[in-house]
VOGU-3710 file (C-alpha; in Angstrom, 3 decimals, decimal comma):
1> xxxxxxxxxx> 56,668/4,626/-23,331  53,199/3,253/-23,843  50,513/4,650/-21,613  48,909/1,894/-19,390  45,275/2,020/-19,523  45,416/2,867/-15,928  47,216/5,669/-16,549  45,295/6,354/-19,134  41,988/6,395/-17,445  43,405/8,572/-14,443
11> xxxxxxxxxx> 44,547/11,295/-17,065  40,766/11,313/-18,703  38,606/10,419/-15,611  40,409/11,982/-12,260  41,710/10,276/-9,327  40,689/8,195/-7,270  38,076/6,656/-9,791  36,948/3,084/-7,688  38,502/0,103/-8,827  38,082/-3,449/-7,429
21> xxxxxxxxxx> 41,700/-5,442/-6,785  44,886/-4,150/-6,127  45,282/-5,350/-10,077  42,162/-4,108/-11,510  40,532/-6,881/-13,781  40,312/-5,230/-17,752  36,864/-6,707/-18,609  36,198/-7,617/-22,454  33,364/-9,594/-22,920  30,708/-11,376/-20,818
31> xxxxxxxxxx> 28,243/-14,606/-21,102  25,895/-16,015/-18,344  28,146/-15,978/-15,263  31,749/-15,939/-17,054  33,494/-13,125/-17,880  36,849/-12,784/-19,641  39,655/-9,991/-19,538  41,997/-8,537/-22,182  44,505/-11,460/-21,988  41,636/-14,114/-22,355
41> xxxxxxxxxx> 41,614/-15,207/-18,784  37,869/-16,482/-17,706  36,338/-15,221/-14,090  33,351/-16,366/-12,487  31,261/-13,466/-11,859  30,178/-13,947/-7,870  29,890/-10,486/-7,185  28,003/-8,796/-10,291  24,009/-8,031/-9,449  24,019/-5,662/-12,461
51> xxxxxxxxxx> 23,944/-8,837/-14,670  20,945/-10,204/-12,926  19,990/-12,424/-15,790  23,446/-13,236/-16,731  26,175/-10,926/-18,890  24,899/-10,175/-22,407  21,475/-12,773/-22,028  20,749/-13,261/-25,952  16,532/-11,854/-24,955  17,686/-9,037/-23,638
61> xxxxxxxxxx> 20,148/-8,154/-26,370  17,737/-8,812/-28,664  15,234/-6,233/-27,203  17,422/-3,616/-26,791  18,604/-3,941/-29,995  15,235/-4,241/-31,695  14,032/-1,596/-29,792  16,714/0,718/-30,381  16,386/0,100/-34,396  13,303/0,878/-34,118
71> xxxxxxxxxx> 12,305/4,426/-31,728  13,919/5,803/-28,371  12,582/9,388/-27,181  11,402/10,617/-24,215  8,276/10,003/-21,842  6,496/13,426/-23,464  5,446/11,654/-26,481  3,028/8,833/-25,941  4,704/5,283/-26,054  3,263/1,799/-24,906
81> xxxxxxxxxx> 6,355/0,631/-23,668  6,275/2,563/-20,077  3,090/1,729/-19,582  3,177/-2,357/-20,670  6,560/-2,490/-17,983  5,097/-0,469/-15,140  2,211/-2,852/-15,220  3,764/-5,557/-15,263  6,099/-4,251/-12,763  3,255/-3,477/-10,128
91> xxxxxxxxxx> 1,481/-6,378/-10,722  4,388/-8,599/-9,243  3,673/-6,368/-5,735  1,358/-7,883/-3,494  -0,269/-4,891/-1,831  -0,638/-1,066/-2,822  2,028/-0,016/-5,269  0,611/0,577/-8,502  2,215/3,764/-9,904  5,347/4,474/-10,723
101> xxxxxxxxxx> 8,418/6,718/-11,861  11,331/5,479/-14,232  14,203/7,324/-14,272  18,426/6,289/-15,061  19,506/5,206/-11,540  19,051/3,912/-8,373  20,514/7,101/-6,615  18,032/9,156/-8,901  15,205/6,561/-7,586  16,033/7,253/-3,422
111> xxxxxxxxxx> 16,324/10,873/-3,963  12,669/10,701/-5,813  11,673/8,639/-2,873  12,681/10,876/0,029  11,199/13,752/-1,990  8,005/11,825/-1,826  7,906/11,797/2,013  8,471/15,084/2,205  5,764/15,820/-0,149  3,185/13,747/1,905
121> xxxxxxxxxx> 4,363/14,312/5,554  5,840/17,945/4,574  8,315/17,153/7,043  12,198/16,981/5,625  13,560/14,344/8,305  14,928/10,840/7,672  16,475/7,775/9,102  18,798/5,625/7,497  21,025/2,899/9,477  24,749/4,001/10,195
131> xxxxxxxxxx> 26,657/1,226/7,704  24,546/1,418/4,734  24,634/3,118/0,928  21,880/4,417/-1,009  23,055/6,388/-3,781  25,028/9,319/-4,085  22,661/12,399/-5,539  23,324/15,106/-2,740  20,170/14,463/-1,036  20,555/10,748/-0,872
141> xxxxxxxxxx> 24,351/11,281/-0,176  23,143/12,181/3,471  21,780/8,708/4,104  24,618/7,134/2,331  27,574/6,586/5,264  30,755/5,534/3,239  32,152/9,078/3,425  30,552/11,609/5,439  29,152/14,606/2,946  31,158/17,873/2,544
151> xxxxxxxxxx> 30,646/20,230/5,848  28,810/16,949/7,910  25,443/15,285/7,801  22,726/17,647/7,550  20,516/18,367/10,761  17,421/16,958/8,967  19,598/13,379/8,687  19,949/10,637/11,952  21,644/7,485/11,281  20,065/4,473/13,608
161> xxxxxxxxxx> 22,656/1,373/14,615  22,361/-1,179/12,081  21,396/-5,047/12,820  24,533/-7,383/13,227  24,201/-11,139/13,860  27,370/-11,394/15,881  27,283/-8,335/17,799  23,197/-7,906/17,703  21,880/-4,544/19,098  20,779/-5,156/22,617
171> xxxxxxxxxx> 22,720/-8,116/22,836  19,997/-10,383/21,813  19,502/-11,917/18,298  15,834/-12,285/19,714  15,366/-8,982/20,894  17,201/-7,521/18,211  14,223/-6,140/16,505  12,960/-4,533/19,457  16,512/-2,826/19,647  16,167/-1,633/16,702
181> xxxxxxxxxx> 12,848/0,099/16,891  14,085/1,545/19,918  16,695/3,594/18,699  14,112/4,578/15,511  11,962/6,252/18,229  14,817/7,596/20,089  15,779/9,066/16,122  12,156/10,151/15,588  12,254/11,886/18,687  14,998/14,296/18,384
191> xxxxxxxxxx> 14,214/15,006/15,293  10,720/16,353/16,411  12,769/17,837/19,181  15,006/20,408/16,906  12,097/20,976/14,945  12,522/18,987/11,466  10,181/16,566/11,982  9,964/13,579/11,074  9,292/12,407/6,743  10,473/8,271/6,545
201> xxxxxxxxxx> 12,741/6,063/7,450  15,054/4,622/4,094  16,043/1,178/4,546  17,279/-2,369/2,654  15,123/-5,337/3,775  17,900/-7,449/3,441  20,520/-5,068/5,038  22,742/-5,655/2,643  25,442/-3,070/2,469  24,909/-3,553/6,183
211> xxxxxxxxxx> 26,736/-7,199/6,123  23,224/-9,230/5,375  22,504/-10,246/9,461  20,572/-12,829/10,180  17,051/-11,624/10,955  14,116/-13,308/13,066  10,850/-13,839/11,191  9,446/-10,135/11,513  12,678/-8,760/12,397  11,103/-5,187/11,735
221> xxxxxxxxxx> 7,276/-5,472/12,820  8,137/-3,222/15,759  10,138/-0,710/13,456  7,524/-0,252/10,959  4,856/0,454/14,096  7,095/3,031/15,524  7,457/4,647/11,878  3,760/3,922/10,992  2,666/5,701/14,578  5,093/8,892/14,009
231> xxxxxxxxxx> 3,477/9,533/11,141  6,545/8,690/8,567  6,824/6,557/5,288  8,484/3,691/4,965  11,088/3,607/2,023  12,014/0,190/0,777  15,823/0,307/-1,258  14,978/-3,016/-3,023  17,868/-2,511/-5,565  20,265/-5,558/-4,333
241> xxxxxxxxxx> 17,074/-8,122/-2,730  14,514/-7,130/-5,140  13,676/-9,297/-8,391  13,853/-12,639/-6,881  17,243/-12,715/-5,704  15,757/-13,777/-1,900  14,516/-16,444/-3,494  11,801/-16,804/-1,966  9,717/-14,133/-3,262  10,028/-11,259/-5,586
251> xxxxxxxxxx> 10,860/-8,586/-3,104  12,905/-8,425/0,292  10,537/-6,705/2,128  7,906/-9,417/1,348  10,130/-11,926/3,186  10,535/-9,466/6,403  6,924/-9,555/6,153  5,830/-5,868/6,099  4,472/-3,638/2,906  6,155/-0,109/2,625
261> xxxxxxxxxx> 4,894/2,946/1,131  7,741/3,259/-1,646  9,654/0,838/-3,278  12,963/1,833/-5,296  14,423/-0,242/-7,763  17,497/0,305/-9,922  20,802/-1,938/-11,326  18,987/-5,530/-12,199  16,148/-4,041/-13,402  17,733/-3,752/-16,889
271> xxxxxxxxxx> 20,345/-6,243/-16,946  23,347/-3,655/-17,113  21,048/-1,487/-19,113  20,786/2,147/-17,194  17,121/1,826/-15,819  15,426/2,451/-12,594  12,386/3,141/-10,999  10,385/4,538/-8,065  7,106/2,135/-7,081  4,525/3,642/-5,200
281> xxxxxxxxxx> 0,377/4,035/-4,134  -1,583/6,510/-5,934  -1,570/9,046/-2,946  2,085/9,449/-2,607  2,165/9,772/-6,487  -0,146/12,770/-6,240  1,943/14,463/-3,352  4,801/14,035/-5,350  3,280/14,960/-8,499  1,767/18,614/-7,028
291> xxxxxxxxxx> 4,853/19,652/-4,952  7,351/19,203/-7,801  7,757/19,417/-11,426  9,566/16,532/-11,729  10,414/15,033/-15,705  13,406/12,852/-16,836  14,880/12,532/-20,192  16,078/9,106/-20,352  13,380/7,633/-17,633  11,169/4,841/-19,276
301> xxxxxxxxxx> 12,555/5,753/-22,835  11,483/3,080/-25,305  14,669/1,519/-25,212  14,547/0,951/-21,124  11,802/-0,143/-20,864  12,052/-2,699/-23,813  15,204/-3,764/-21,471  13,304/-3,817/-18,074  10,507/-6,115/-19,858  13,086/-8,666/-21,077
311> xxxxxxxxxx> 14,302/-8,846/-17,898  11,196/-9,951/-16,767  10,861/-12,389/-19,441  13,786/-14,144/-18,383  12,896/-14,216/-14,756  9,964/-15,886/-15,526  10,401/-18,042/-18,235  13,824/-19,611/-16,597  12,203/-19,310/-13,279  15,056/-17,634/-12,011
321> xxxxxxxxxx> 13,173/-17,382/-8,201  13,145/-20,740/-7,502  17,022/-21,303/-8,799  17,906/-18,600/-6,755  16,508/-20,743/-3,882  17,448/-24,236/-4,497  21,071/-22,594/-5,471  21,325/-20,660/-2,346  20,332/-23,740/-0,249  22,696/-25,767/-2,017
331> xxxxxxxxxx> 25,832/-23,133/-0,986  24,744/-22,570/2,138  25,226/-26,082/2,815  28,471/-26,644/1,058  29,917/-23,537/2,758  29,065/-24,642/6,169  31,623/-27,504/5,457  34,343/-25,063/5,060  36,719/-25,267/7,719  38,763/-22,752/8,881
341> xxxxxxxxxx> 39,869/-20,988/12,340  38,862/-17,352/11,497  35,287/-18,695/10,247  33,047/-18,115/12,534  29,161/-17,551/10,208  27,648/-18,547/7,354  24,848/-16,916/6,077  22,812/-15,845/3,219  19,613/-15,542/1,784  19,095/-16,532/-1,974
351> xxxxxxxxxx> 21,579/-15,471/-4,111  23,348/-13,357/-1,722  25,782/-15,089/1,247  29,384/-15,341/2,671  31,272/-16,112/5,841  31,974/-14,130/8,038  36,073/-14,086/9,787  36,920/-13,231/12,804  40,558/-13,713/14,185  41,905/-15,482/17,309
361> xxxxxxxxxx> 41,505/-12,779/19,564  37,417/-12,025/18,407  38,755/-9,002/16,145  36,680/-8,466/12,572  39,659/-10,148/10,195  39,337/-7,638/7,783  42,502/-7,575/6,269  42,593/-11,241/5,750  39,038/-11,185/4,441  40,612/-8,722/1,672
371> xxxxxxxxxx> 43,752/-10,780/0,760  41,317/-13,693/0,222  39,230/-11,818/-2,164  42,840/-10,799/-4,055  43,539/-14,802/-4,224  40,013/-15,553/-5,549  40,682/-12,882/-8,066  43,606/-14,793/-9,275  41,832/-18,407/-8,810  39,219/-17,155/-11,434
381> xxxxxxxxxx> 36,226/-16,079/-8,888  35,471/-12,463/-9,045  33,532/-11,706/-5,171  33,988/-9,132/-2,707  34,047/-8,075/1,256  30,992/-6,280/2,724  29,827/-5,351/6,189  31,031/-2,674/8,874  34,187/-4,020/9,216  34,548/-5,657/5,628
391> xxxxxxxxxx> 35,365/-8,787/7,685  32,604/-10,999/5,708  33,077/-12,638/2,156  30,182/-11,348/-0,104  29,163/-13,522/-3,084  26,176/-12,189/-5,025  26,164/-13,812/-8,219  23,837/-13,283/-11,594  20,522/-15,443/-10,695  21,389/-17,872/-13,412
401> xxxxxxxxxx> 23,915/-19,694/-11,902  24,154/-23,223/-11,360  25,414/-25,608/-8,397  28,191/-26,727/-10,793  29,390/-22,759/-10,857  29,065/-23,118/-6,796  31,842/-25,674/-7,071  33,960/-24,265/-8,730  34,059/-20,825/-6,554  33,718/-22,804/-3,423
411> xxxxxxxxxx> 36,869/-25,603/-4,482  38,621/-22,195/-4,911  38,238/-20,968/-1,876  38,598/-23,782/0,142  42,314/-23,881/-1,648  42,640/-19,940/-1,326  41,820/-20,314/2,380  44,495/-22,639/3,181  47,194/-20,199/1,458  46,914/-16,943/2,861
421> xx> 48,448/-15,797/5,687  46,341/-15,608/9,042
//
C-alpha cells in the first residue's frame, strides 16, 4: 500500500507535527491571495500573514532570485545590503529606534529582545499577558502560554491577565486600561519581592494571539508609566500588527499611541522568506552588544535582506497601508450585517478581524467556532479561530487583498453559518 503523505511526514518529522484542519490542506502553489492544493482546488488565503505582500509577489521573487545568483554569505564580510534595509527599516519609526539586529526568526528576535533588558536593567524578570505567544526559543518559551514549559514557568516569569472586550478586566471597557496596569504593578512587585527584579514587560500592541480586544484610545498609557517608573523596558512583538497591517500606520504600537524601547519583527518582513529582526536605540544596542557575544549566520545575509527590501517596495509602491484600511473598513461593515444567534462582536483593526460566538447560555462557542472554520475550509476560504477560548473567527489576510476577495469569504460564511450545527 502507498504511503499517504501524512504518514509519510509523521515517519520523517515526529508526531504531533501542527497541522491546520482535521483534513490538512496539501499546498502546491500560491499567487496574490489564492492558493491551490495537490488536486487543483483554489483557497482564499484569509489566514496567511507570512505572505504579507501576497504568495510568490513577482518583485520579491525577482530579488531573491537575483540576489541569490549573485552573493549570499554572512554579516562578517562587509555587504551593503544590511545596511541599505536597516535604514530604511528605522526610518519608517517615528521616534528612537535606529539600530538594529537581523537574525532567521521571530522567536530568535524576542529572545534577543529580553536579553537586551537584561543587559540594560541587569535584572532577569519579565511580564508577558497569560493568553499570548511569542516564540518558542527556551527563553521566550516562558512568555509563550500555549503549553506550559517542561518543569513550570520559571520564577523570573509572571503572566498579567490579558485585555478582553467582552469580559474586560475590571469590568469596565473604560477602565480597562487602568486594570491592566494594575495587575503590571502588582507583577512588578513580587517580582522585586523574591528578589529577580524587574527587566521589561513583552507585549503585542494589537493583542493579537490574545483575541484582538477592542482597546480605548491609549489603552496602555497607564501600563507603560507603571513599566517606565519601575525601571523596565518596554518590548514591542510587532510581528502580526507591524508593516501596515493596522492600517493606519506602520506599526501597532504607533496606533496605541506609546514608543517602546525594542521593537521585534519577524514573518512579513520577508514575504515567506526566513528573515527577522530586533529594532532598537543606540543605548540598548550597546548593553546588548558588551554583555554578549552575540553573531548569526543567516541574519541579514545578502539574500534576506534583498527579500526584506522588496517587501518594502511593494508596501510602498502599491500602498498597501491605505488598502489595508479602506479594506478593513469595508469588512467590518459587511460583517456587521451577518446575522446569526451565537454572534455576539465584530471587530478588527486593518487587515486583521472576526466575530466573536458565544452560545445561548453566554458560554465561549468554541467548538462551533471550529466546525465553521472546517466548512470554510471546504467552501474555499482558508481562516482560523483565535482568542482564550478560540471562540472568535480570525481572518488575517495578505495586505493585497481586495473588497471583491471580501465577498467571496464573507458569501461563504454567511452560507457556512447557516449549515452547521449550533
Amino acid at each position: 500500500m502507498k504511503e499517504t503523505i501524512l504518514e509519510r511526514r509523521t515517519r520523517l518529522l515526529g508526531p504531533n507535527v501542527p497541522t491546520f484542519y482535521e483534513t490538512p490542506v496539501h499546498l502546491v502553489k500560491g499567487e496574490g491571495v489564492w492558493l491551490w492544493d495537490a488536486d487543483g482546488r483554489k483557497y482564499l488565503d484569509c489566514y496567511n500573514n507570512v505572505a504579507h505582500v501576497g504568495h510568490c509577489h513577482p518583485h520579491v521573487v525577482k530579488a531573491v532570485s537575483e540576489q541569490a545568483a549573485t552573493l549570499n554569505t554572512h554579516t562578517r564580510y562587509l555587504h551593503d545590503g544590511i545596511l541599505d534595509y536597516v535604514e530604511r527599516l528605522t526610518g519608517k519609526f517615528s521616534h528612537d529606534l535606529s539600530q538594529a539586529v537581523m537574525v532567521c526568526t521571530g522567536s530568535e528576535a524576542n529572545d534577543i529582545a529580553m536579553r537586551m533588558a537584561q543587559a540594560v536593567t541587569g535584572k532577569t524578570g519579565f511580564i508577558a499577558t497569560d493568553n499570548t505567544y511569542h516564540g518558542n526559543t527556551a527563553l521566550v518559551s516562558q512568555i509563550s502560554t500555549r503549553k506550559p514549559p517542561i518543569g513550570g514557568y520559571s520564577d523570573a516569569i509572571r503572566l498579567a491577565p490579558s485585555p478582553d472586550t467582552l469580559n474586560p478586566l475590571g469590568g469596565d471597557l473604560a477602565t480597562q486600561g487602568a486594570a491592566f496596569a494594575r495587575e503590571i504593578q502588582q507583577a512588578i512587585d513580587d517580582l522585586n519581592e523574591r528578589g529577580v527584579g524587574f527587566a521589561g514587560m513583552v507585549l503585542c500592541p494589537s493583542f493579537c494571539n490574545e483575541g484582538f480586544p477592542s482597546l480605548h484610545d491609549g489603552f496602555l498609557d497607564e501600563a507603560v508609566k507603571v513599566i517606565r517608573a519601575a525601571g523596565g523596558l518596554i518590548i514591542c512583538d510587532e510581528v502580526q500588527p507591524g508593516f501596515g497591517r493596522v492600517g493606519s500606520h506602520w506599526w501597532g504600537h504607533e496606533r496605541v499611541g506609546f514608543a517602546p524601547d525594542i521593537v521585534t519583527l519577524g514573518k512579513p518582513m520577508g514575504n515567506g522568506h526566513p528573515v527577522a529582526a530586533v529594532v532598537t536605540r543606540p543605548d540598548v544596542m550597546a548593553a546588548f552588544r558588551e554583555a554578549f557575544s552575540y553573531f548569526n549566520t543567516f541574519g541579514g545575509n545578502p539574500v534576506s535582506a534583498a527579500a526584506a527590501s522588496a517587501v518594502l517596495d511593494v508596501i510602498e509602491g502599491e500602498n498597501l497601508v491605505q488598502n489595508a484600511r479602506d479594506v478593513s473598513d469595508y469588512a467590518i461593515a459587511q460583517m456587521d450585517l451577518i446575522d446569526h444567534p451565537y454572534k455576539v462582536n465584530v471587530r478588527g483593526t486593518g487587515l486583521f478581524f472576526g466575530m466573536e460566538y458565544m452560545d445561548h447560555d453566554g458560554n465561549p462557542a468554541s467548538v462551533f467556532v471550529v466546525r465553521v472554520v472546517e466548512e470554510m475550509r471546504k467552501r474555499g476560504v482558508l481562516m482560523n479561530a483565535i482568542g482564550r477560548h478560540r471562540n472568535t473567527l480570525k481572518m488575517r489576510p495578505p495586505l493585497v487583498i481586495k473588497k471583491p476577495e471580501i465577498d467571496f469569504a464573507l458569501e461563504a460564511l454567511s452560507a457556512a453559518l447557516k449549515v452547521v450545527p449550533l
